[in-house]
KEKOLZA-225239 format. One record per residue (C-alpha): residue number from 1; residue in one letter; y, x negated, z negated. Coordinates in nm, 3 decimals. Each point is the difference from the previous one (the first is absolute). Example, Ala and Ser with C-alpha at 12.3 -4.5 7.8 and 13.67 -1.06 7.14 Angstrom:
# residues 2
+-----+------+---------+---------+---------+
:  nr : rest :      yy :      xx :      zz :
+-----+------+---------+---------+---------+
:   1 :    A :  -0.450 :  -1.230 :  -0.780 :
:   2 :    S :   0.344 :  -0.137 :   0.066 :
+-----+------+---------+---------+---------+
# end
This chain:
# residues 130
+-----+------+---------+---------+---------+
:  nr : rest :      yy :      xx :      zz :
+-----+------+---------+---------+---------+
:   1 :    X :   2.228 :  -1.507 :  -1.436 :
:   2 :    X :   0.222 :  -0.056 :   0.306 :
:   3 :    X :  -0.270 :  -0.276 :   0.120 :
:   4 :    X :  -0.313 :   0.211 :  -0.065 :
:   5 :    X :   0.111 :   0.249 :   0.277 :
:   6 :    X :   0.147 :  -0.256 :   0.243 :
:   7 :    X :  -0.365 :  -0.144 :   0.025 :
:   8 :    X :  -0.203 :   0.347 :   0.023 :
:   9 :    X :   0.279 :   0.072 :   0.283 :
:  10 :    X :  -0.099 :  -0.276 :   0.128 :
:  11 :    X :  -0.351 :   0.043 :  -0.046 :
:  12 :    X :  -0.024 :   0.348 :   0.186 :
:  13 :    X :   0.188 :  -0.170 :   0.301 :
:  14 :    X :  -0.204 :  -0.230 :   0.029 :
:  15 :    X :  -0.287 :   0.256 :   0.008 :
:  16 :    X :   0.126 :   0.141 :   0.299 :
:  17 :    X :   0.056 :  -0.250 :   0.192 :
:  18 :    X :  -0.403 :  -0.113 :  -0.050 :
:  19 :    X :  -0.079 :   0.293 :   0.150 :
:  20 :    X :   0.069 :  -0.144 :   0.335 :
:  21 :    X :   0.210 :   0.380 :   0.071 :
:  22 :    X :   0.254 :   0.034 :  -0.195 :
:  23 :    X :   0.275 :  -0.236 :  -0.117 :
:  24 :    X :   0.222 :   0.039 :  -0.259 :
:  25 :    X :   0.320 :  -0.165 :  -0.197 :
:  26 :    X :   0.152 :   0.004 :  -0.342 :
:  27 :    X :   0.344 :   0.128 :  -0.076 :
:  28 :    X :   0.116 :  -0.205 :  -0.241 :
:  29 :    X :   0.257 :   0.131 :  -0.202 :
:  30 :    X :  -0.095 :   0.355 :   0.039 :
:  31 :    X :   0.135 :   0.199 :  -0.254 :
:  32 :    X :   0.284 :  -0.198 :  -0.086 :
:  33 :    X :   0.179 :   0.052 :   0.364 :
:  34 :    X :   0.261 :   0.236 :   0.050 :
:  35 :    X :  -0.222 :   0.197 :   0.286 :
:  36 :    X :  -0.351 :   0.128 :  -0.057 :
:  37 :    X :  -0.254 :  -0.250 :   0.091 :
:  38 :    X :  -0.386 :   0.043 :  -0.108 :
:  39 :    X :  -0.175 :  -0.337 :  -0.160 :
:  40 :    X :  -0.188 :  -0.043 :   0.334 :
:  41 :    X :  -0.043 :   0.087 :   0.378 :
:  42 :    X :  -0.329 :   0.022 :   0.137 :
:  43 :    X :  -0.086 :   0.137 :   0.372 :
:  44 :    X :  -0.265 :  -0.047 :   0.276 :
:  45 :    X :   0.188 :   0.145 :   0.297 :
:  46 :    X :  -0.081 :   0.350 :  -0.055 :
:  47 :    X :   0.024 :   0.014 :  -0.345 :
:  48 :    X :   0.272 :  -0.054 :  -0.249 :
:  49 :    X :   0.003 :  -0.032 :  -0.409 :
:  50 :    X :   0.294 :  -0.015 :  -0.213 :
:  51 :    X :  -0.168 :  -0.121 :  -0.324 :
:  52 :    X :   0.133 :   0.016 :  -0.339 :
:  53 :    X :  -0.220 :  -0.283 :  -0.250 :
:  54 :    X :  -0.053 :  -0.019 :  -0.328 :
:  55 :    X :  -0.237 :  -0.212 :  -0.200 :
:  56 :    X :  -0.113 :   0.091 :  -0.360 :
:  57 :    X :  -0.290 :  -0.090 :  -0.214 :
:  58 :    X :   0.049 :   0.371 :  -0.122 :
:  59 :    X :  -0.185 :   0.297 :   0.087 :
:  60 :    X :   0.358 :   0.163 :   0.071 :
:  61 :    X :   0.250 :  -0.065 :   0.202 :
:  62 :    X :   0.321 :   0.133 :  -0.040 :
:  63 :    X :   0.277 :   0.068 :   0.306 :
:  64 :    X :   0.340 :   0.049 :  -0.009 :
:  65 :    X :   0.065 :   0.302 :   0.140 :
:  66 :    X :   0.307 :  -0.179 :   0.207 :
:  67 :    X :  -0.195 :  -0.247 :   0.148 :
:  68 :    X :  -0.286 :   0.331 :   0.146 :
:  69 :    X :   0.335 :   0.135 :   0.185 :
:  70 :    X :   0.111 :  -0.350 :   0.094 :
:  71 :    X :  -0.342 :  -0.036 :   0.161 :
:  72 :    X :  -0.019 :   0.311 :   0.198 :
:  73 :    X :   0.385 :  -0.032 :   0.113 :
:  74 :    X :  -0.102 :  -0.333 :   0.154 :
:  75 :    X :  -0.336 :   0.092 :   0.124 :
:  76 :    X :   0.153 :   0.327 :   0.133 :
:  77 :    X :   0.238 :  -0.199 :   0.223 :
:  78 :    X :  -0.219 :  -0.275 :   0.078 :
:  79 :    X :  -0.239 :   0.204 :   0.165 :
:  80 :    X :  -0.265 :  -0.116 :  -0.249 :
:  81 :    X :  -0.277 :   0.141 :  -0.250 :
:  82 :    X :   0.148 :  -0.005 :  -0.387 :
:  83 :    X :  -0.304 :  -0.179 :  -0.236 :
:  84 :    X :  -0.034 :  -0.140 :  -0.344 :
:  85 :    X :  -0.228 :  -0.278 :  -0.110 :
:  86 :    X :  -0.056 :  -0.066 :  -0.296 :
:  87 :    X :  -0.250 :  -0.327 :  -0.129 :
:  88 :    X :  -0.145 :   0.112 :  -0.269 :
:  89 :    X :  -0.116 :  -0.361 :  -0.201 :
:  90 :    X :  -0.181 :  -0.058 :   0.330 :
:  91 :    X :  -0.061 :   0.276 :   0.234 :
:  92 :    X :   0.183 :   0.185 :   0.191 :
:  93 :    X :   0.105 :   0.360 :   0.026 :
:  94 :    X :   0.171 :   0.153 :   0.297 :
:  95 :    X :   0.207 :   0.344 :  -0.059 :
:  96 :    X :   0.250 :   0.210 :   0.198 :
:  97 :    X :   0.299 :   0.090 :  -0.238 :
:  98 :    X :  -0.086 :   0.373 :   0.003 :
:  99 :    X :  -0.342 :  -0.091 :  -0.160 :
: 100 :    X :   0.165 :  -0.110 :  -0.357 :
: 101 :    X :   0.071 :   0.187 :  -0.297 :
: 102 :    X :   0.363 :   0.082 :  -0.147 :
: 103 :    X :   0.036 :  -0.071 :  -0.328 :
: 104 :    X :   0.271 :   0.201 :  -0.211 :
: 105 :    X :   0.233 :  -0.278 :   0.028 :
: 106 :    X :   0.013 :   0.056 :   0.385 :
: 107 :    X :  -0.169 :  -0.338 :   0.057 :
: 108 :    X :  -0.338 :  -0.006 :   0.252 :
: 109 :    X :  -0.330 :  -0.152 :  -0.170 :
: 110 :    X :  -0.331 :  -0.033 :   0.104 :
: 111 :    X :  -0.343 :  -0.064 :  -0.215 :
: 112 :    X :  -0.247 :  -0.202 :   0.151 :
: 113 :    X :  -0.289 :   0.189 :  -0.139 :
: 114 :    X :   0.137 :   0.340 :  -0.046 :
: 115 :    X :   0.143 :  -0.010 :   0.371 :
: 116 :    X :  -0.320 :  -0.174 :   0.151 :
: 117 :    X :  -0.040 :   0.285 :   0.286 :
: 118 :    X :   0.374 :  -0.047 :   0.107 :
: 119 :    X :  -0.069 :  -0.381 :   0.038 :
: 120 :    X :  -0.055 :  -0.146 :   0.356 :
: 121 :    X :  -0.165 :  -0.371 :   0.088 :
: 122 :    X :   0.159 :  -0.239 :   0.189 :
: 123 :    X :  -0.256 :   0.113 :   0.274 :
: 124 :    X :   0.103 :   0.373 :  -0.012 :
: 125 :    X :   0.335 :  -0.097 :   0.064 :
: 126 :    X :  -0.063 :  -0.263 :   0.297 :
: 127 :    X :  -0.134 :   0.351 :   0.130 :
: 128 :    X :   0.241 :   0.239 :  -0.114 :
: 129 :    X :   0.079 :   0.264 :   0.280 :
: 130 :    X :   0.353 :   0.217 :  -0.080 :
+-----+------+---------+---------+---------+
# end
């Protein structure tokens, strides 16, 4: 399971960095460090995304609700943009954390099809203006 999101974290940096703007790197280790770190960096300058992945052959994804804060209490000091994206089988779907559901259990989820007007291309966030 481990693996599986190693290589789409690796996958999305490596989709920045073919844009020829933006470069990126992957924290590994994320979410096992003492210190909040998101799964990967990306920025073009201008621009900067702190970027929670997940990778499920779901049509749900399911977020702890301590790794939302530990995303926005990095991102809020960094200076950079809290996102999620989730690979769903093999697309992506972009998402800031405010655009997911709570469930009962206080965890954050997000349906691929249910939530289809919250989701953002890789394109739309390349342009994303704060």
């Amino acid at each position: 399971m481990k693996q599986k999101g190693s290589v789409a974290e690796r996958e999305l940096v490596a989709m920045f960095w073919e844009t020829g703007e933006w470069s990126a790197l992957r924290i590994a280790g994320s979410g096992r460090m003492n210190f909040p770190s998101p799964d990967v960096l990306a920025g073009n300058g201008s621009k900067i995304f702190a970027i929670e992945c997940k990778s499920t052959k779901h049509s749900r994804q399911y977020i702890e609700d301590d790794q939302i804060q530990q995303l926005h209490d990095f991102a809020n000091k960094f200076g950079a943009t809290p996102m999620i994206a989730i690979k769903f089988s093999t697309k992506w779907h972009f998402y800031h954390p405010k655009d997911m559901e709570r469930t009962v259990s206080g965890k954050h989820t997000i349906h691929k099809d249910k939530h289809i007007s919250r989701k953002k291309e890789f394109s739309d966030v390349l342009n994303l203006i704060d």
